[in-house]
DSSP file (Angstrom, degrees, kcal/mol; ACC not computed):
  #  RESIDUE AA STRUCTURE BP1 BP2  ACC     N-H-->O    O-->H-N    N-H-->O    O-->H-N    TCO  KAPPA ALPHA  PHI   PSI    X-CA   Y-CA   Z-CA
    1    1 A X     >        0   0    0      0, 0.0     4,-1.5     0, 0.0     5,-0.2   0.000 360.0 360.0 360.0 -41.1  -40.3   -4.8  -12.1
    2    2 A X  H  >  +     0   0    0      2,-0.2     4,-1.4     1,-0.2     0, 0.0   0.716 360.0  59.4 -82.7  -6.5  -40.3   -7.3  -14.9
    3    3 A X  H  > S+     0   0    0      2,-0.2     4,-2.6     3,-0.2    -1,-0.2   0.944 112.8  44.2 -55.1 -72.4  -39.2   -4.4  -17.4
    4    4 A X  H  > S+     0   0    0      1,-0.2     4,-2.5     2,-0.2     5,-0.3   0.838 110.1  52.5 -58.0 -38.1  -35.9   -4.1  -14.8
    5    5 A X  H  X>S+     0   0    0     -4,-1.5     4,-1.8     1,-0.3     5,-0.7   0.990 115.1  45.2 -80.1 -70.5  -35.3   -8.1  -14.4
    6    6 A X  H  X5S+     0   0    0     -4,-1.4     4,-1.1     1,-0.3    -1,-0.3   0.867 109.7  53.9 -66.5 -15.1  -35.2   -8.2  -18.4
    7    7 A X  H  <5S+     0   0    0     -4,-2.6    -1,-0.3     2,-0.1    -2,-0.3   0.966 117.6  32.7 -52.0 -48.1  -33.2   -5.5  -18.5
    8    8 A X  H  X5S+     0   0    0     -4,-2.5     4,-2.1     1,-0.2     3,-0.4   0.904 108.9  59.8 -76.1 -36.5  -30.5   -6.9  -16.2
    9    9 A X  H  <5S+     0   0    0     -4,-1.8    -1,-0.2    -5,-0.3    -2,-0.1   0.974 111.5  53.5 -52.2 -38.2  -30.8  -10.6  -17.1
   10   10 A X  T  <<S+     0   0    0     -4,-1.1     4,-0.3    -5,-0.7    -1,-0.2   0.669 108.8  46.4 -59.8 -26.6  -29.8   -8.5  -20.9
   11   11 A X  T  > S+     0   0    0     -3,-0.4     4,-1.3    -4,-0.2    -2,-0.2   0.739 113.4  44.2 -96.4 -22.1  -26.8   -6.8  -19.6
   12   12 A X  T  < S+     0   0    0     -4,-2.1     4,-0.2     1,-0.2    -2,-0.2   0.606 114.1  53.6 -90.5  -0.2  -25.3   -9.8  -17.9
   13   13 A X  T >4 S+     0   0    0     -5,-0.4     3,-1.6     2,-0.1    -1,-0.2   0.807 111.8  45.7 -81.8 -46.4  -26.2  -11.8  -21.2
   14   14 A X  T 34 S+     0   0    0     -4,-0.3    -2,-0.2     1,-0.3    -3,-0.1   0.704 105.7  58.5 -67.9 -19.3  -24.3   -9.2  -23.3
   15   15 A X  T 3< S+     0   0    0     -4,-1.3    -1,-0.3     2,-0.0     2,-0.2   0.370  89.7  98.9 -94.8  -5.4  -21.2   -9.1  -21.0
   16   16 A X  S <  S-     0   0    0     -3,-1.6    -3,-0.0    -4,-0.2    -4,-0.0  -0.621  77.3-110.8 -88.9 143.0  -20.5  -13.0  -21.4
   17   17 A X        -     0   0    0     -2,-0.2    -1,-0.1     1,-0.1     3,-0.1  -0.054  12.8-146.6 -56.3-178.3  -18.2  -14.5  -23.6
   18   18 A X  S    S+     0   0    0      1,-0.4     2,-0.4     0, 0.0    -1,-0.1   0.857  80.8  15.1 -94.4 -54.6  -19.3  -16.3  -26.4
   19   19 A X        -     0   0    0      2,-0.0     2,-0.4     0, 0.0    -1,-0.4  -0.986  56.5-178.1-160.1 107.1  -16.5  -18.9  -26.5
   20   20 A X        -     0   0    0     -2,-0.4     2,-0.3    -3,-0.1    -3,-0.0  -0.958  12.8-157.5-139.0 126.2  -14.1  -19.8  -24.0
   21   21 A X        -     0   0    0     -2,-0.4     2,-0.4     2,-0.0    19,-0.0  -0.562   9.0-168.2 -96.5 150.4  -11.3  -22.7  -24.9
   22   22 A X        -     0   0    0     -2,-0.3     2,-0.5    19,-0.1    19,-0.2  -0.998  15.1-178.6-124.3 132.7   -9.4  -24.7  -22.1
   23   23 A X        -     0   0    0     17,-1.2    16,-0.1    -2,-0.4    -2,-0.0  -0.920  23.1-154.1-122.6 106.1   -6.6  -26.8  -22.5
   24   24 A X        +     0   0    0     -2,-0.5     2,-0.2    14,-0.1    16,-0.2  -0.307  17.1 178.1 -80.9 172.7   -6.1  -28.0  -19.2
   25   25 A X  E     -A   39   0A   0     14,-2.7    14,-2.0     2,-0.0     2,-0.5  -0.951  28.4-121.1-156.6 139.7   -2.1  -29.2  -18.0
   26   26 A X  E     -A   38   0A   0     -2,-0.2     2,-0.5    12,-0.2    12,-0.2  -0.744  19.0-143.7-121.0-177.8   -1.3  -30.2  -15.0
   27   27 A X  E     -A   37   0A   0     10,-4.8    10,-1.3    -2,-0.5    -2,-0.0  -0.860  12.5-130.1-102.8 114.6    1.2  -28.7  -12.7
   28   28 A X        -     0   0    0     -2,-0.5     2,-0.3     8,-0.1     8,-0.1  -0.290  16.4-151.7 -46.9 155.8    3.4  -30.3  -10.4
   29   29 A X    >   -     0   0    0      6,-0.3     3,-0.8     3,-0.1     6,-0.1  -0.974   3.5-157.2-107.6 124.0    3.6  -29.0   -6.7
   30   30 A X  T 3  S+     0   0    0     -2,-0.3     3,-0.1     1,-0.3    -1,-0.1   0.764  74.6  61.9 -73.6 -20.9    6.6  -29.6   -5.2
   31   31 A X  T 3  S+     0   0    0      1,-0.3     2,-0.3     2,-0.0    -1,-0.3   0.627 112.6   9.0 -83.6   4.2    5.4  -29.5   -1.2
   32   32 A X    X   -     0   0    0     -3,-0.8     3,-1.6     3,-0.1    -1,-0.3  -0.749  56.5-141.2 174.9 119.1    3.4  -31.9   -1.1
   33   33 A X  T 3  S+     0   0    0     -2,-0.3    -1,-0.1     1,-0.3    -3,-0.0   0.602  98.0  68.9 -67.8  -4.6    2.0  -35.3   -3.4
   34   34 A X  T 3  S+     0   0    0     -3,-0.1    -1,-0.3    15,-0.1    16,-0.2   0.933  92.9  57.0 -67.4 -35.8   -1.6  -34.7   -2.1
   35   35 A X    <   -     0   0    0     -3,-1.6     2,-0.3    14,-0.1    -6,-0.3  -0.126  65.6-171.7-108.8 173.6   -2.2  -31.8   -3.7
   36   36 A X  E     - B   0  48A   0     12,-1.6    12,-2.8    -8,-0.1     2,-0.4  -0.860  15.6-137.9 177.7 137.6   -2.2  -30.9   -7.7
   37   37 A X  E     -AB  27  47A   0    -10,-1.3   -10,-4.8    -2,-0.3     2,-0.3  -0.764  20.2-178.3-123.5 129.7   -2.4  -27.7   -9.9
   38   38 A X  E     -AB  26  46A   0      8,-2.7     8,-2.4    -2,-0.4     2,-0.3  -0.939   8.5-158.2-133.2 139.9   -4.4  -27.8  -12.9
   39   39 A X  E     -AB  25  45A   0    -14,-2.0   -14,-2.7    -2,-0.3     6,-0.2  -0.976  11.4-170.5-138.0 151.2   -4.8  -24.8  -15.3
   40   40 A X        -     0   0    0      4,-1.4   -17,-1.2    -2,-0.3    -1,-0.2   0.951  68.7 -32.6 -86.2 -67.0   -7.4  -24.5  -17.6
   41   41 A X  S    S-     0   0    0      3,-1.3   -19,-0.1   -19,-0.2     0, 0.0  -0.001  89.6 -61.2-143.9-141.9   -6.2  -21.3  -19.9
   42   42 A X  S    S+     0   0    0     -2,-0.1     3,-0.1    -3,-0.1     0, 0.0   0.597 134.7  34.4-104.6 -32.4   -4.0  -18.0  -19.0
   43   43 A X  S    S+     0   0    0      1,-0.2     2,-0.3     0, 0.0    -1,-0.0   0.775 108.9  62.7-119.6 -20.8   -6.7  -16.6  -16.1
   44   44 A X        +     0   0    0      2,-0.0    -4,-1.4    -5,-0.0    -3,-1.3  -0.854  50.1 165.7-107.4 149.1   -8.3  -20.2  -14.2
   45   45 A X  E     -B   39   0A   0     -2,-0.3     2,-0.5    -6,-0.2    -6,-0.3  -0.893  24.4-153.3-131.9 118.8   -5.8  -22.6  -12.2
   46   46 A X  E     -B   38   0A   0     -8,-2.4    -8,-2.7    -2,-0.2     2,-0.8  -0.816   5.3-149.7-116.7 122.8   -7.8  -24.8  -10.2
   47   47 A X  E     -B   37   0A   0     -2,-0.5     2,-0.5   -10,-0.2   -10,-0.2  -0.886  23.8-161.6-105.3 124.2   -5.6  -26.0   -7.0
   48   48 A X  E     +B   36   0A   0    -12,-2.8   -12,-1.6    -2,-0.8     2,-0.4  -0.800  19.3 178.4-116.2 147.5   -6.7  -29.7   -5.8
   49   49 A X        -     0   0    0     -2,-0.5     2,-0.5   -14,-0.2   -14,-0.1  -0.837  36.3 -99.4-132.5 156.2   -6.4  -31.5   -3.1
   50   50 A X        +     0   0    0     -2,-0.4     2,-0.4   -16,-0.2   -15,-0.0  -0.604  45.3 171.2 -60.4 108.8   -7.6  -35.0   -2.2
   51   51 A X        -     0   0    0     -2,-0.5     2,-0.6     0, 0.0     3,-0.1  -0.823  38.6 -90.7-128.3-175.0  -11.0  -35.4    0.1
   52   52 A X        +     0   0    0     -2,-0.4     3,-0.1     1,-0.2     4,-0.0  -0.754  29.1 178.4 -99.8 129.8  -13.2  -38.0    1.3
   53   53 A X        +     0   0    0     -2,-0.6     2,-0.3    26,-0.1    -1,-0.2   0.618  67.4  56.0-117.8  -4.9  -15.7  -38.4   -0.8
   54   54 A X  S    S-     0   0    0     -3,-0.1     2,-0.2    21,-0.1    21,-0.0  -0.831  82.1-117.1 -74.9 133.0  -17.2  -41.5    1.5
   55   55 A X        -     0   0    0     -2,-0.3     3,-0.4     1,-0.1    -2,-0.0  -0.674  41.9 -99.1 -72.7 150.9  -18.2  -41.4    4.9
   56   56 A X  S    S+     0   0    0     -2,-0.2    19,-1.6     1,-0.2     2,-0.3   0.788 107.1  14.1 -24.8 -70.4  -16.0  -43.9    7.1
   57   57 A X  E    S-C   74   0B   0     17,-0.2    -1,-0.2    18,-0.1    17,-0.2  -0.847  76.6-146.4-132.6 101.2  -18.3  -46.6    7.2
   58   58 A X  E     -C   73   0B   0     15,-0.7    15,-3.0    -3,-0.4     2,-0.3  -0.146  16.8-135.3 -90.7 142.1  -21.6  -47.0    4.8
   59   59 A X  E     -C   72   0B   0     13,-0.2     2,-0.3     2,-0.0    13,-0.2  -0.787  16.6-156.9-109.2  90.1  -24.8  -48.7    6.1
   60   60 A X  E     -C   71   0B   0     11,-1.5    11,-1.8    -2,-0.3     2,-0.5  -0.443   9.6-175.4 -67.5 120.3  -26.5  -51.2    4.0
   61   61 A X  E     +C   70   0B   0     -2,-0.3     2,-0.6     9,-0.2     9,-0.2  -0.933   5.5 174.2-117.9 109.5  -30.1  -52.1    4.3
   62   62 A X  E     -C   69   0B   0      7,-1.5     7,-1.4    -2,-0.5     2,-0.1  -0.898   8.7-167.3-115.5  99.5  -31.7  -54.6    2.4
   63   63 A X  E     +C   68   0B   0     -2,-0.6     2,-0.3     5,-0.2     5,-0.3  -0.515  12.2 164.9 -74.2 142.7  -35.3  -55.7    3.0
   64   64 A X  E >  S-C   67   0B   0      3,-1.2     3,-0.8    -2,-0.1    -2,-0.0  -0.895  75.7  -4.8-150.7 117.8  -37.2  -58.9    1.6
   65   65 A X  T 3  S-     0   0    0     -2,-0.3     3,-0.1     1,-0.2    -2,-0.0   0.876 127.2 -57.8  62.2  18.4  -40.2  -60.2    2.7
   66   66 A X  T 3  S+     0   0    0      1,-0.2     2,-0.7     0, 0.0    -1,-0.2   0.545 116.1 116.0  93.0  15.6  -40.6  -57.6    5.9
   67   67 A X  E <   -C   64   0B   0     -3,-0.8    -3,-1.2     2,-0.0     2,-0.5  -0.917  53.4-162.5-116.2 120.9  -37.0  -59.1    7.0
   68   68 A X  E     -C   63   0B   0     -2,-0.7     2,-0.6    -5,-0.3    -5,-0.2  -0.838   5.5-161.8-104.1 133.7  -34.4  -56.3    6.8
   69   69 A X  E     -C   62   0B   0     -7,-1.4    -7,-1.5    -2,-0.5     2,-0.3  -0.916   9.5-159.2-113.4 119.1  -30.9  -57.4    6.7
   70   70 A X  E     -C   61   0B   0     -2,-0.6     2,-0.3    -9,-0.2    -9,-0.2  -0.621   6.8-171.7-111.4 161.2  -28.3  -54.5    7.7
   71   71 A X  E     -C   60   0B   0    -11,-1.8   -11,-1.5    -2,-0.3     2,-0.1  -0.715  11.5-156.0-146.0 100.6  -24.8  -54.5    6.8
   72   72 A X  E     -C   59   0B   0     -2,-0.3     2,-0.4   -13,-0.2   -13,-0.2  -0.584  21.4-171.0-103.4 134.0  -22.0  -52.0    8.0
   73   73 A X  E     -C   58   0B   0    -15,-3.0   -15,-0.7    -2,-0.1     2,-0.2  -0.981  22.0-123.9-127.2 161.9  -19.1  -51.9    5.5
   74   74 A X  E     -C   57   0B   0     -2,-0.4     3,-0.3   -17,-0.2   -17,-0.2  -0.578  18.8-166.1 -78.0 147.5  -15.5  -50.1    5.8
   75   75 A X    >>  +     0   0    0    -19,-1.6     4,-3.5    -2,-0.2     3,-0.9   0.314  60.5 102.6-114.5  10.9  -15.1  -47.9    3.2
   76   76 A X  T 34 S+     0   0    0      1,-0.3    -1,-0.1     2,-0.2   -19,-0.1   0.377  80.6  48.0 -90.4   3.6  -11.5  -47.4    3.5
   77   77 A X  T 34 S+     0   0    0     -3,-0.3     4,-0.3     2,-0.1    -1,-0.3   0.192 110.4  57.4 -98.8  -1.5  -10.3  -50.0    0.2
   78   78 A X  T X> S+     0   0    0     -3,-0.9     3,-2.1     2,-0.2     4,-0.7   0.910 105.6  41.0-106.1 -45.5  -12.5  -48.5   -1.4
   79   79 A X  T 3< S+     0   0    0     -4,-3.5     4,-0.1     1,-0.3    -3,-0.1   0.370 106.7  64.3 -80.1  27.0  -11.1  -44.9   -1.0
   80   80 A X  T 34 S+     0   0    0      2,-0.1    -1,-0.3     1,-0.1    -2,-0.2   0.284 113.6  33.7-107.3 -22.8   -7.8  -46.0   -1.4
   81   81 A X  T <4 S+     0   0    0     -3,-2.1     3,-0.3    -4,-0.3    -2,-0.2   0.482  93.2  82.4 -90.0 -37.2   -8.7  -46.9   -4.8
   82   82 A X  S  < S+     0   0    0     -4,-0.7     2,-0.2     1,-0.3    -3,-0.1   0.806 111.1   3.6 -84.9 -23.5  -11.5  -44.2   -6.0
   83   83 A X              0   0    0      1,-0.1    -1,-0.3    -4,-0.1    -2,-0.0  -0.549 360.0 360.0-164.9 104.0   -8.5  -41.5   -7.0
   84   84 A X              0   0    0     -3,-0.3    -1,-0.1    -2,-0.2    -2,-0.1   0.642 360.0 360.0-129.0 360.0   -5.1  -41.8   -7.0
């Protein structure tokens, strides 16, 4: 078994490039400003879109001295901000 494993772990070594350059650009899309096309090279184009990378509202907890103090904040300046 460990014979086959090093076999395959050898063919899938041998079949990867050495050296692969990117110069990424990015792309306009014309329907719609959320979204935005990036290509790396000639075969990857990475299509991106905007997501939440916060939940709605974060819950802070800070303890001192066995007194825990909670603190709900909106997160919604903040993800207005984080990528635009």
């Amino acid at each position: 078994m460990r014979i086959f494993i090093i076999i395959l772990q050898f063919a899938l070594y041998s079949d990867a490039e050495k050296d692969v350059f990117v110069y990424p650009t990015i792309l306009q899309e014309r329907s719609t400003e959320t979204k935005l096309v990036l290509r790396l090279n000639d075969k990857f184009t990475l299509n991106l879109e905007r997501s939440s990378v916060l939940a709605d509202k974060l819950l802070f907890v800070t303890t001192s001295d066995e007194v825990s103090h909670l603190e709900e904040v909106d997160t919604s300046a903040i993800q207005k901000n984080f990528v635009s």
